[in-house]
Backbone as CSV, one residue per row, in Angstrom:
resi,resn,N_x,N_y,N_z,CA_x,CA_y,CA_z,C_x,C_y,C_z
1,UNK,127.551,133.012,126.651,127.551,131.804,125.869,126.737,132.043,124.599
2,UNK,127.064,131.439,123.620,126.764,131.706,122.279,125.615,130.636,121.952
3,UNK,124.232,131.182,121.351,123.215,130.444,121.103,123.074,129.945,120.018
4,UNK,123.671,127.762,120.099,123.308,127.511,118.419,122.247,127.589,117.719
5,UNK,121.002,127.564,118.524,119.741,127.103,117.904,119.665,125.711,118.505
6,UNK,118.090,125.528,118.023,117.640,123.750,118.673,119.184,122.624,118.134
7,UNK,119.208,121.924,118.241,119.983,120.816,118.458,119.413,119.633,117.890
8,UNK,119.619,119.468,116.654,118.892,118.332,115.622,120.042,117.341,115.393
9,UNK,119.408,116.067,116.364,120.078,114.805,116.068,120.779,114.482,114.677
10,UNK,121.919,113.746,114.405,121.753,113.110,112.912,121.222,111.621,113.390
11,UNK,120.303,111.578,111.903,119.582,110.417,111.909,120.665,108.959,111.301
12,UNK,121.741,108.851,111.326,122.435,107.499,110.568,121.487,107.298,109.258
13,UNK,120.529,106.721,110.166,119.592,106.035,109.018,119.036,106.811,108.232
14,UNK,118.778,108.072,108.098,118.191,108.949,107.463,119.463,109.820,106.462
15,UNK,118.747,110.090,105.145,120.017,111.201,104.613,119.446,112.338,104.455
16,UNK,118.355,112.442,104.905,117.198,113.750,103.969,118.071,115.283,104.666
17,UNK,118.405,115.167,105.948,119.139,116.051,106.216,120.220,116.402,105.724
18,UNK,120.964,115.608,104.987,122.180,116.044,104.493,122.159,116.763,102.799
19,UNK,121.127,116.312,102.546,121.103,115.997,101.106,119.698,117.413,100.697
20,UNK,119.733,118.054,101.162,118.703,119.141,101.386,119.240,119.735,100.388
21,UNK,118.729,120.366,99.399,119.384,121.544,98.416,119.727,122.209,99.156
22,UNK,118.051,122.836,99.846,118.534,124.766,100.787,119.807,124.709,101.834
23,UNK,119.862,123.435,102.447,121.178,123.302,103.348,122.741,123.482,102.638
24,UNK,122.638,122.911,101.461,124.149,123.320,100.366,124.246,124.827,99.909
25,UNK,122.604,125.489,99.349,123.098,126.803,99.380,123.354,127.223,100.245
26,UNK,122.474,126.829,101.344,123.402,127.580,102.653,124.807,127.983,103.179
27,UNK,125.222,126.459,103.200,126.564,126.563,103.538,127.315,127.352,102.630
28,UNK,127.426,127.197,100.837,127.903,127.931,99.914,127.790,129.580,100.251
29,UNK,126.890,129.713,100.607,126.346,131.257,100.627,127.214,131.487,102.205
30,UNK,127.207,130.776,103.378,128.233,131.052,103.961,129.773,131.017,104.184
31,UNK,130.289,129.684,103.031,131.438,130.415,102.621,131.559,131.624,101.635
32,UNK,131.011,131.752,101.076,130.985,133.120,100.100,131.063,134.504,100.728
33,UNK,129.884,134.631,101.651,129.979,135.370,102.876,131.123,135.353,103.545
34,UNK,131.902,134.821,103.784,132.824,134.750,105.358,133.731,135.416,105.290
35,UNK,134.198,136.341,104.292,135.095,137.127,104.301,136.378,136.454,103.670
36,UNK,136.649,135.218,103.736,138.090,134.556,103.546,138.358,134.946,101.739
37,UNK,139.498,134.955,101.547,140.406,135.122,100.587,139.871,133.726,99.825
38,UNK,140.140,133.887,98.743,139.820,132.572,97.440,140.305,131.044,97.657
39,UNK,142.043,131.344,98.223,142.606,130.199,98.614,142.009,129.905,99.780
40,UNK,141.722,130.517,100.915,140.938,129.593,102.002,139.697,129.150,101.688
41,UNK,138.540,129.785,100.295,137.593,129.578,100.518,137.385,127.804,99.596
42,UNK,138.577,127.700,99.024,138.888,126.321,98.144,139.211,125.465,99.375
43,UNK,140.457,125.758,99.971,140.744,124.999,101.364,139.230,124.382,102.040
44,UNK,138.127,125.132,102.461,136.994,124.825,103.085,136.046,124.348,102.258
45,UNK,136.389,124.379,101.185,135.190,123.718,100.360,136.079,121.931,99.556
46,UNK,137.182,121.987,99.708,137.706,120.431,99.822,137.428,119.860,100.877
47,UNK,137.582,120.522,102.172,137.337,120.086,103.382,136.040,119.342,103.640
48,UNK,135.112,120.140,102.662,133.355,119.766,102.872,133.136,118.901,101.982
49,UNK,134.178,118.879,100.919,133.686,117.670,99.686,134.436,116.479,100.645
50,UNK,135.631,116.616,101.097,135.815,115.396,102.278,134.838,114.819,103.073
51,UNK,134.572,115.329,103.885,133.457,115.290,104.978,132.380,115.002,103.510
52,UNK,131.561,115.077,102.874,130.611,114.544,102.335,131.009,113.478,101.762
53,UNK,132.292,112.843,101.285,132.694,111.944,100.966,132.245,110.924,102.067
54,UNK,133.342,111.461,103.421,133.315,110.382,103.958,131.864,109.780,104.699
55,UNK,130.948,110.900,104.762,129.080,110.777,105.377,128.888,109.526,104.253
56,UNK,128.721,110.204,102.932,128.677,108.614,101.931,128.880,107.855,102.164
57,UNK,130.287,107.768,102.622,130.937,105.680,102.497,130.788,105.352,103.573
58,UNK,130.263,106.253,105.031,129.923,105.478,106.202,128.414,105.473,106.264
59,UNK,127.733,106.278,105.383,126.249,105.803,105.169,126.279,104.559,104.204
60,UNK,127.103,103.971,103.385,126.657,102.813,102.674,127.473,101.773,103.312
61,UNK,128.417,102.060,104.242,128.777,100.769,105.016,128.171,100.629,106.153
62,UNK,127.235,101.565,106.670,125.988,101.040,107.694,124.676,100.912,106.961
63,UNK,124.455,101.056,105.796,123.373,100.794,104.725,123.520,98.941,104.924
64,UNK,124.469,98.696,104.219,125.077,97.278,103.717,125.171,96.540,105.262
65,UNK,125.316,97.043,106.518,125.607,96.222,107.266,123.970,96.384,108.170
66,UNK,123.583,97.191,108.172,121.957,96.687,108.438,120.952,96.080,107.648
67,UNK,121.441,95.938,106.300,120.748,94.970,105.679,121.375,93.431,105.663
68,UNK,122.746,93.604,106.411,123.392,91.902,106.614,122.808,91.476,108.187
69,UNK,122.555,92.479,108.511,121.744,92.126,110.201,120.473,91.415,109.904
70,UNK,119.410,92.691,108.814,118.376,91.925,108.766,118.088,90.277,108.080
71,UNK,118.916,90.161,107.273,119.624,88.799,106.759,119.250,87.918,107.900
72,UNK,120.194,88.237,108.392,120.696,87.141,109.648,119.220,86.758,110.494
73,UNK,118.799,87.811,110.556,117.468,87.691,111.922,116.318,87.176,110.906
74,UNK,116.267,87.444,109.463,115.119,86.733,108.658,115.390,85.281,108.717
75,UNK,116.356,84.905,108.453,117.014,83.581,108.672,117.217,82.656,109.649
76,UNK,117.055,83.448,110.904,116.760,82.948,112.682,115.828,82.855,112.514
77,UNK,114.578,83.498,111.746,113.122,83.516,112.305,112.676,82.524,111.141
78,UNK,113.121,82.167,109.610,112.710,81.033,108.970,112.585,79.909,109.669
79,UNK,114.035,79.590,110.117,114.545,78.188,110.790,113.856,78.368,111.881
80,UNK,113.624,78.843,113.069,112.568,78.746,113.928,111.273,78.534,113.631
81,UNK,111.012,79.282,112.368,109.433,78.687,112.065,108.973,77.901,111.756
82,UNK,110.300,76.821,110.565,110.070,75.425,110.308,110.493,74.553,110.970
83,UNK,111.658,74.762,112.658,111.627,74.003,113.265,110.185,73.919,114.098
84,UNK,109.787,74.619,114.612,108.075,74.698,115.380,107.131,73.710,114.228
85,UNK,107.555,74.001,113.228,106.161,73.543,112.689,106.220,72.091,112.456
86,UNK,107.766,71.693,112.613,108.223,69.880,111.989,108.064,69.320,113.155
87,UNK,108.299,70.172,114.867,108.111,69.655,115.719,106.408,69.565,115.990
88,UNK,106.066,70.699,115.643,104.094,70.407,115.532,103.367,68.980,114.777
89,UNK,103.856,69.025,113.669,103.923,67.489,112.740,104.094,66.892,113.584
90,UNK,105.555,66.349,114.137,106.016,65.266,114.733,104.793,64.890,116.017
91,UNK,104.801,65.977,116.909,104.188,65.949,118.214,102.672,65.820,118.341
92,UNK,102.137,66.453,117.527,100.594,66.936,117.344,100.076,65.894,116.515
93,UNK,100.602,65.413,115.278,99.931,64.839,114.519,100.747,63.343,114.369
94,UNK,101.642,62.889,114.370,102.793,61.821,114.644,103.340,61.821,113.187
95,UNK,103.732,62.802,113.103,103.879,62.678,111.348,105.503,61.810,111.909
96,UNK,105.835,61.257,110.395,107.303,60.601,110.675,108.443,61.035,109.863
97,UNK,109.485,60.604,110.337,110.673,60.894,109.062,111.441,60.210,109.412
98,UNK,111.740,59.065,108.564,112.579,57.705,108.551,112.792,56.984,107.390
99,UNK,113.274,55.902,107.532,113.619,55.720,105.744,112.519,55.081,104.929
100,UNK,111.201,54.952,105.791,109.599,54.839,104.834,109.316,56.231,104.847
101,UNK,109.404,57.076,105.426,108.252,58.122,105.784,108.716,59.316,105.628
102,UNK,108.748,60.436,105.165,109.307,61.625,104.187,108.124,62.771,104.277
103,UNK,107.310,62.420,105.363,106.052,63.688,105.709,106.291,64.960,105.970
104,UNK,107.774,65.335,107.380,107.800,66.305,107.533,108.326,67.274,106.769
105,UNK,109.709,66.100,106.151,110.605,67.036,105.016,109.715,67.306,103.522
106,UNK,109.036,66.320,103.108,107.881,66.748,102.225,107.252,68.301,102.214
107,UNK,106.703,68.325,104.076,105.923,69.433,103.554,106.808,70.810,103.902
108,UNK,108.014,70.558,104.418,108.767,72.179,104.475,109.133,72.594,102.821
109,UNK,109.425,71.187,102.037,109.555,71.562,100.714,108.494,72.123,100.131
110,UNK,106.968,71.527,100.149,106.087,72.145,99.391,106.009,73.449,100.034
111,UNK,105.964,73.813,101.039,105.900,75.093,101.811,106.589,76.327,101.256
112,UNK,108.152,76.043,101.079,108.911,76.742,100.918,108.994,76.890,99.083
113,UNK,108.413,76.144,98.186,108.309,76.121,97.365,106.564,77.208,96.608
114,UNK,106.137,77.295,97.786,104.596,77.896,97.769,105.098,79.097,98.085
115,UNK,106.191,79.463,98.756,106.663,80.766,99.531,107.056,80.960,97.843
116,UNK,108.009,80.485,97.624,108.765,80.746,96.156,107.780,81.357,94.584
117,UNK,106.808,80.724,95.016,105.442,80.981,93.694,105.585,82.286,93.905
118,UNK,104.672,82.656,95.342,103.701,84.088,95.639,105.281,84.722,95.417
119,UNK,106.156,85.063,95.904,106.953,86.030,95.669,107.465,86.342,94.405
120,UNK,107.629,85.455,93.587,107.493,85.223,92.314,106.471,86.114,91.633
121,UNK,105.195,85.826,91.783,103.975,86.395,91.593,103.869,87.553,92.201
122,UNK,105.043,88.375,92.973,105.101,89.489,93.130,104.007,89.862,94.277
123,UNK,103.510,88.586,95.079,102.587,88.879,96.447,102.958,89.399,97.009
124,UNK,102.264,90.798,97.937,103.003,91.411,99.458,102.710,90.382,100.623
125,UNK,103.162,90.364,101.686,102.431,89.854,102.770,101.185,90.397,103.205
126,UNK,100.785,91.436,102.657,99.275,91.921,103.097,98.411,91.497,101.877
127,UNK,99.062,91.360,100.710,97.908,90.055,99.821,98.049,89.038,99.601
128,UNK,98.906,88.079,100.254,98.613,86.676,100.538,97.701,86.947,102.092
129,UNK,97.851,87.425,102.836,97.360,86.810,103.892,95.884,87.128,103.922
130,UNK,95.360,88.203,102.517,93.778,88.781,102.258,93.802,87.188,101.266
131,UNK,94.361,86.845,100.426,94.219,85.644,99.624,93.676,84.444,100.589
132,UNK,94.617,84.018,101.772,94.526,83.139,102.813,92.863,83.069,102.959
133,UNK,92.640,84.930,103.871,91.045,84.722,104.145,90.198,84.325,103.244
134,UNK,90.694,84.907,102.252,89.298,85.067,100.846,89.168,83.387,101.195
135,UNK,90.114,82.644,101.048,89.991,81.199,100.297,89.880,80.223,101.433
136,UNK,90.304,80.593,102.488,90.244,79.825,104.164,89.506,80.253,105.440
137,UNK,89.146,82.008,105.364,88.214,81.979,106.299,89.091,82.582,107.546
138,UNK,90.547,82.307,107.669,91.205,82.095,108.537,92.251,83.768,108.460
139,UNK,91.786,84.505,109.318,92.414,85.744,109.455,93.851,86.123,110.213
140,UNK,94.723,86.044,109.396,95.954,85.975,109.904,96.231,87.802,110.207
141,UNK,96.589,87.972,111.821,97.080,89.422,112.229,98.343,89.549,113.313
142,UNK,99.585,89.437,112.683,100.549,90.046,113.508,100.095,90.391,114.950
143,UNK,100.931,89.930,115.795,101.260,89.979,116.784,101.550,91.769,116.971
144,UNK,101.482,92.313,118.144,101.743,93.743,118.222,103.087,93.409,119.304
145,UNK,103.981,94.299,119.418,104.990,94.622,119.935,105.213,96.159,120.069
């Protein structure tokens, strides 16, 4: 049995492997090497501009579709956070919302409008939440998973 060498996953998510200079001379230098005649060595080198074609357009249609995933799950976890917090209002504090009283929807607007500033202002989440302490005292730290 013939020994390939270790056995290196492809990463999807990763291109650094493909996109290696020394890996293109390589291969070049082994069609050049291989003995084949001119017309096969064109035949195998369309073949490889294929195949790199097609690594491209299925790396940017799983590019584009894991960034429509993360979409989706930023967007589950907004609406969960301002449903918790309108039900915290409601429950915790009796805030109201009726046709006098405009407390809870009030403050998801100022909220989401405060979200809108700092990002604006080009904040990371690791300097608003040093801003938070500086000015509140109150040390906000992710949960570990």
């Amino acid at each position: 049995m013939m020994d390939l060498g270790p056995q290196i996953p492809l990463n999807v998510l990763s291109k650094t492997k493909r996109e290696q200079e020394n890996t293109l001379a390589e291969v070049a230098a082994m069609i050049n090497n291989s003995g084949m005649n001119r017309g096969q060595r064109r035949r195998l080198e369309k073949a490889l501009k294929k195949t790199e074609t097609i690594t491209s357009h299925s790396q940017k249609k799983l590019d584009k579709s894991a960034f429509k995933e993360y979409q989706n799950c930023l967007d589950q976890s907004m609406t969960h956070f301002f449903a918790a917090m309108a039900m915290c209002m409601y429950e915790q504090y009796h805030w109201k919302e009726d046709d006098t009283h405009d407390q809870i929807s009030s403050l998801m607007v100022r909220l989401s409008r405060t979200i809108d500033k700092y990002d604006a202002q080009g904040y990371t989440t690791e300097d608003l939440t040093k801003l938070v302490e500086d000015k509140t005292g109150i040390v906000l730290v992710p949960e570990k998973h």
